[in-house]
N, C-alpha and C positions, 0 to 999 in steps of 0.2 A: 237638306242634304248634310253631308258628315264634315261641315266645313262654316265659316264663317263669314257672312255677307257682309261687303265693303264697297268703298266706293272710288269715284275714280276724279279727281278733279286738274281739270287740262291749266296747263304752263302757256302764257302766253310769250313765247317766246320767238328768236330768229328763224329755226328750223323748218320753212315751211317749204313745202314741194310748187313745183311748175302750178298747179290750178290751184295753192291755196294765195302764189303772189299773182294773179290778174287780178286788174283792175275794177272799178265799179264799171269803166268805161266798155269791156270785154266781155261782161256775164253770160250774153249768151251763147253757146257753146255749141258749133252744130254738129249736126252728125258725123261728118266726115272729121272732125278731132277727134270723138268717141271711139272712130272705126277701130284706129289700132292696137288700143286697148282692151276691144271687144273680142279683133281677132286674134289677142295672145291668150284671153279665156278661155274661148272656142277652141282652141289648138290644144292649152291643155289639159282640157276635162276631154277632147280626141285621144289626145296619148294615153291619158289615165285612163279611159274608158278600154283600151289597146291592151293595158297593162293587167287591167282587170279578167279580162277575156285570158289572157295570156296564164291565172291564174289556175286555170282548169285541163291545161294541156300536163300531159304524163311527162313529158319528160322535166326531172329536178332544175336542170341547169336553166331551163326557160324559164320557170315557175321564181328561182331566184333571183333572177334578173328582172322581171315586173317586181317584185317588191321591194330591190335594192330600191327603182325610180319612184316606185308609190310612196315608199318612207323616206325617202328625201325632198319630195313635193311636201308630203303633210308638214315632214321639218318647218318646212321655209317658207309655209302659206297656212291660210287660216281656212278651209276647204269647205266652208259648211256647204253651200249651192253643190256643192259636185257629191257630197254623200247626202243631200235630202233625201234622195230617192233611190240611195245605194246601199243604206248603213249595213241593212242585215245583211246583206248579198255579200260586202266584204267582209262585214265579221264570218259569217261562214265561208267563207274564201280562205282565212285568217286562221282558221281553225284549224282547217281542212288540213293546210301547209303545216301548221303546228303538230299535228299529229303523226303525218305518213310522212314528212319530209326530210334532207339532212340537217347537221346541227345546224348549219348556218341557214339553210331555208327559217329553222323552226326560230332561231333568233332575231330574224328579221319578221317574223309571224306572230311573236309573243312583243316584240317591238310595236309594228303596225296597229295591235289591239289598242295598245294604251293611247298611241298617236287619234284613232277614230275615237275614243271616248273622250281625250280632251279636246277635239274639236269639238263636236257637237256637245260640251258640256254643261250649257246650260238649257238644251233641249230635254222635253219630259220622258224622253226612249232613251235615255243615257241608261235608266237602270234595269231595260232590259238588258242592255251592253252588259253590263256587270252580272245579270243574271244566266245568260247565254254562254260567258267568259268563263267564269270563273270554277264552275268544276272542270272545263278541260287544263286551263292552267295550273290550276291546283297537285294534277296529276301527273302535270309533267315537272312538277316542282318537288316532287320525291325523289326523283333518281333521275337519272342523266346524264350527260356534260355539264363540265362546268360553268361554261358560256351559257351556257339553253339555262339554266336555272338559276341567273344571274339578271337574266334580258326578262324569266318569266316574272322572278320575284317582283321588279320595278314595276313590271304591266299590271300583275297584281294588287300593288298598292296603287296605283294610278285610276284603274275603270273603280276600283274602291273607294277612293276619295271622290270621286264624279261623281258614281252611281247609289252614292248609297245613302238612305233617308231615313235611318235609325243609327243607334251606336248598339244596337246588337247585330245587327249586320256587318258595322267595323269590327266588331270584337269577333264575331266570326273568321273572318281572316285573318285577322291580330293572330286567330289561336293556333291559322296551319300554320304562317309566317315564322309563329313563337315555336314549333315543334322542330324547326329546322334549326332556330338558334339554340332550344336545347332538346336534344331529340328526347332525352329520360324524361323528358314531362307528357310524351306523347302517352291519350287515352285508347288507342289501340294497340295491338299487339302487334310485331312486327319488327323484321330488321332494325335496328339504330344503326343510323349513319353518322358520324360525325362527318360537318360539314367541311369543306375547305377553308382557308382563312380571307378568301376572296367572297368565298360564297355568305360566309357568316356575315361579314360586311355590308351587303348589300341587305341581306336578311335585315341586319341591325336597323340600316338608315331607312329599311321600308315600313319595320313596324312602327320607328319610332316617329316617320311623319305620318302614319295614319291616329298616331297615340294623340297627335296635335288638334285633332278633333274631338277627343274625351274634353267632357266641361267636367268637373268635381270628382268626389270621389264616388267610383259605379263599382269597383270589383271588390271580393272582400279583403279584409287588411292581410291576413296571411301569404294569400298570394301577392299585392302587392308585396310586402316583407322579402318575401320568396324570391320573387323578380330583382329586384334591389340587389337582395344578396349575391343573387346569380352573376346579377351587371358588373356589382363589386371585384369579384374573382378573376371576371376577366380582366378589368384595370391590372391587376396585379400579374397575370399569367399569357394575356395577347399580345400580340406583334402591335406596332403604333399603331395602323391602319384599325385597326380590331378595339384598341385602346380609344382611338378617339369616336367610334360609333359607340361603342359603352356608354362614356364620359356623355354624350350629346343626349341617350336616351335615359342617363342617370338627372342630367339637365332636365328634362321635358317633365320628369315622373315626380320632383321636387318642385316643379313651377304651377304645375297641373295640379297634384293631387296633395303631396307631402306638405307643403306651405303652409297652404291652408288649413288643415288637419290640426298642424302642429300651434300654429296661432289662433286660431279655435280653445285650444284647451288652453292654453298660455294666459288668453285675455281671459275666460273663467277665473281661472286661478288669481289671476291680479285683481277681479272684481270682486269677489267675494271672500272674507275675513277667514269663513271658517270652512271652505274647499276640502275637501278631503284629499289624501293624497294623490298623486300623481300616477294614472292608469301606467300598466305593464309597457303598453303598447307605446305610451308615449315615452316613456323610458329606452326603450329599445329603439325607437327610431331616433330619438334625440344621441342616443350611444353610435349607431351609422351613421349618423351625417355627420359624426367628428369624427369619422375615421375616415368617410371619401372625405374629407377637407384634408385631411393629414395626405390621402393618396394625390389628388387630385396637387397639392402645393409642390410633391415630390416630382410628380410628372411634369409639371409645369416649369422645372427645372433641371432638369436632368441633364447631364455632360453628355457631350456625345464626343465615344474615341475616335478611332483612326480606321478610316473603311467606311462610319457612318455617314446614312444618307441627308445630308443636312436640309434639304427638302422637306422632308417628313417629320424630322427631328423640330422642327420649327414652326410645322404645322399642329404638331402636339404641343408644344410648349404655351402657341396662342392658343388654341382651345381649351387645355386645363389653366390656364390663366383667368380667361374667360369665366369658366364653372367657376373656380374658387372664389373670384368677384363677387359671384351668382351666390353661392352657397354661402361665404363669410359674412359682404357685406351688402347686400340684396341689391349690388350690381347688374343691371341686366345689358346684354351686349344690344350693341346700338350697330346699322350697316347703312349705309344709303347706295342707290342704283340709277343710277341715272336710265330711262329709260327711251326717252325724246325728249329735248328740248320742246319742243311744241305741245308733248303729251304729258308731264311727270316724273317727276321722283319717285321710286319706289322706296321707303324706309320699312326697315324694321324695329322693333325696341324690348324686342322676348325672346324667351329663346323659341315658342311656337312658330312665331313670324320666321325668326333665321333660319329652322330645320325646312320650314314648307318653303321658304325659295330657294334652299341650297339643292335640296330633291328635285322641285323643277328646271332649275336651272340645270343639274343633272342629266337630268332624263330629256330635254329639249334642246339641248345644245346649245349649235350655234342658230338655233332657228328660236330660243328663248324670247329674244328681243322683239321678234315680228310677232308671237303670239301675246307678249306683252303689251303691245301696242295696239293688237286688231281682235283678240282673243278676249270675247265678254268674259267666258268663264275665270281667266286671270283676272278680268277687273274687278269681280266678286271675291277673289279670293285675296287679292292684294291691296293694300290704301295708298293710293297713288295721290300724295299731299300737292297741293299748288308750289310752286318754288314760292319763296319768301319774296322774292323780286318783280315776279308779275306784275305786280301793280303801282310800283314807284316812278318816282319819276327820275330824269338821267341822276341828279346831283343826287336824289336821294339813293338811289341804286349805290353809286361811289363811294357813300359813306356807309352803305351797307355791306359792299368790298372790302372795306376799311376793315373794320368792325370785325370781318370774318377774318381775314386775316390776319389781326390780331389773337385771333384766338386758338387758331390752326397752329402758327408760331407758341403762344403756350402749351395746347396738346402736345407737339412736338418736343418741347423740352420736357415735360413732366414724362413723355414715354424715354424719353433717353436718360432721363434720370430712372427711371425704372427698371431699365434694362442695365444699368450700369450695377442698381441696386443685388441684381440679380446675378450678372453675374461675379459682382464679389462673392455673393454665396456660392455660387459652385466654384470657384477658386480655395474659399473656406473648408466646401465637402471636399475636394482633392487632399489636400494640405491633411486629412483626418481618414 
């Protein structure tokens, strides 16, 4: 699949629930403890089965209201037992709402898709999901609301990254995704839209986590080129919001494909005496990346006046901070997530790693956490490291507190020294 297998190694740690602290002396369990957890199952795969039903009645307002509760159960549970025997029923259910319904039906409709293919994600009918999905989505991702083509792009890239067991089938959708972020590339004929600066957005963060699944380089260099330069423009010409999906898929397409490329020929040239010159191509691209390092440095510090939203403003500042790390000096950003005590750390240390959890985390909310923890296909898709602490003993643990906290206190100071560094420089740009 269009994704990368990982594994999951448990924390042993405090966190543990009602039956993981019984005793040796308690093990066995009878029926009647079982009951009540049996009978909140039973109730509700009732309701849901309620909701489902409810799916097929004409009137809109009914029909949204079974899927407000269906997409807020898959949120906050990990449902495989209740769609074994349902999947296609609701994807056509799912469909059905997405096509004749109102905006907000079909946003909760293009929602629900994505929610039933990451449940059942590491099931072998996941890519019907995506085969079934994905021209009715497609086509409501042309024209619409801006909300409907906002909830479809995500679902899009979501049954995508499940379902898909080639990277021509990613690049498949890559290519409607790409037609939205620039319509003048599209190969058909046909109105051009330009998109909204919401919608370009989410466009951006969804080709750019499906791009997290390209290994080397697969498309030709032109187009790459092409892409780049396009991303470039908007750094320069986007609202922050727009600026920092650029900046993250300018990240992914230099870690992925650019890198490599460019130190490929580099190490030639170092190894052999009598190299011939330096191709066009690498010229050119070594000419862009000194120009996004010049953008990128400029963003990463930018004044903000009076009215500015300094939320945003500071959300930019770290992520081109980040990239110019990334691009200058082969910095790559580092995140960790606690995810349970008992279960894992989530880290990342690429920028592939941070775009695919920042999308999931995204796109699952506040139910991230529960499908982290119960959600095989998450555990495939993310490396859920042991804590360091597991296995010490108390004194040794303490001096492993120690230790970290020493060093958190250095982080600390080397970012305030950075920050102070910084902003002398914009104090500098004022003053000029």
């Amino acid at each position: 699949m269009g994704r990368r297998k990982q594994k999951m190694v448990e924390v042993d740690q405090a966190d543990y629930s009602d039956a993981d602290s019984i005793n040796s002396g308690s093990t066995a369990i009878s029926d009647h403890t079982l009951a009540p957890e049996m009978e909140i199952v039973d109730s509700q795969d009732f309701a849901l089965d309620k909701h489902l039903d409810a799916l097929y009645e004409k009137r809109g307002s009914t029909r949204e209201l079974a899927l407000t509760e269906i997409v807020s159960a898959f949120e906050g549970h990990v449902l495989l037992d209740f769609i074994e025997d349902r999947r296609i029923t609701l994807l056509h259910q799912y469909i059905s709402s997405l096509k004749r319904g109102s905006a907000k039906e079909a946003c909760l409709a293009a929602r629900a898709v994505g929610l039933l293919a990451i449940t059942g994600g590491t099931r072998s009918n996941t890519h019907e999901i995506m085969d079934e999905s994905i021209p009715p989505l497609s086509r409501s991702l042309t024209s619409g609301p801006d909300a409907v083509r906002i909830f479809v792009v995500d679902s899009l890239a979501i049954v995508t990254f499940v379902g898909s067991n080639n990277w021509e089938e990613t690049e498949s959708t890559m290519k409607v995704i790409w037609e939205i972020i620039h319509p003048k590339s599209r190969s058909k004929a046909g109105t051009i839209t330009k998109p909204s600066s919401a919608v370009l957005v989410a466009a951006l963060c969804a080709w750019t986590f499906l791009l997290t699944t390209l290994t080397g380089w697969r498309v030709d260099l032109d187009m790459w080129i092409e892409m780049i330069s396009f991303l470039c423009n908007l750094l320069e010409k986007g609202d922050r919001a727009v600026r920092i999906a650029a900046g993250e898929a300018i990240a992914v397409i230099f870690e992925i494909v650019v890198a490599g490329k460019l130190s490929t020929v580099t190490d030639d040239l170092e190894s052999v005496e009598d190299m011939p010159a330096k191709p066009k191509w690498f010229m050119y691209l070594s000419s862009l990346k000194e120009k996004i390092i010049s953008l990128v440095s400029s963003l990463s510090m930018e004044a903000g006046g009076k009215g500015t939203d300094k939320k945003s403003l500071n959300a930019q500042r770290d992520t081109f901070q980040k990239i110019h790390d990334y691009l200058q000096d082969g910095k790559h950003p580092e995140t960790s997530l606690i995810v349970s005590k008992r279960q894992g750390v989530l880290t990342t240390s690429t920028w592939i790693e941070l775009v695919q959890l920042n999308f999931l985390k995204r796109f699952l909310g506040n139910g991230f956490l529960k499908h982290a923890q119960d959600n095989e296909f998450l555990h495939n898709v993310f490396d859920l490291k042991a804590h360091a602490e597991s296995n010490l003993t108390a004194s040794q643990k303490r001096i492993a507190r120690s230790s970290g906290d020493r060093l958190r206190t250095q982080e600390l100071k080397k970012d305030r020294h950075l920050a102070q560094l910084r902003k002398g420089a914009l104090m500098l740009n004022a003053q000029y």
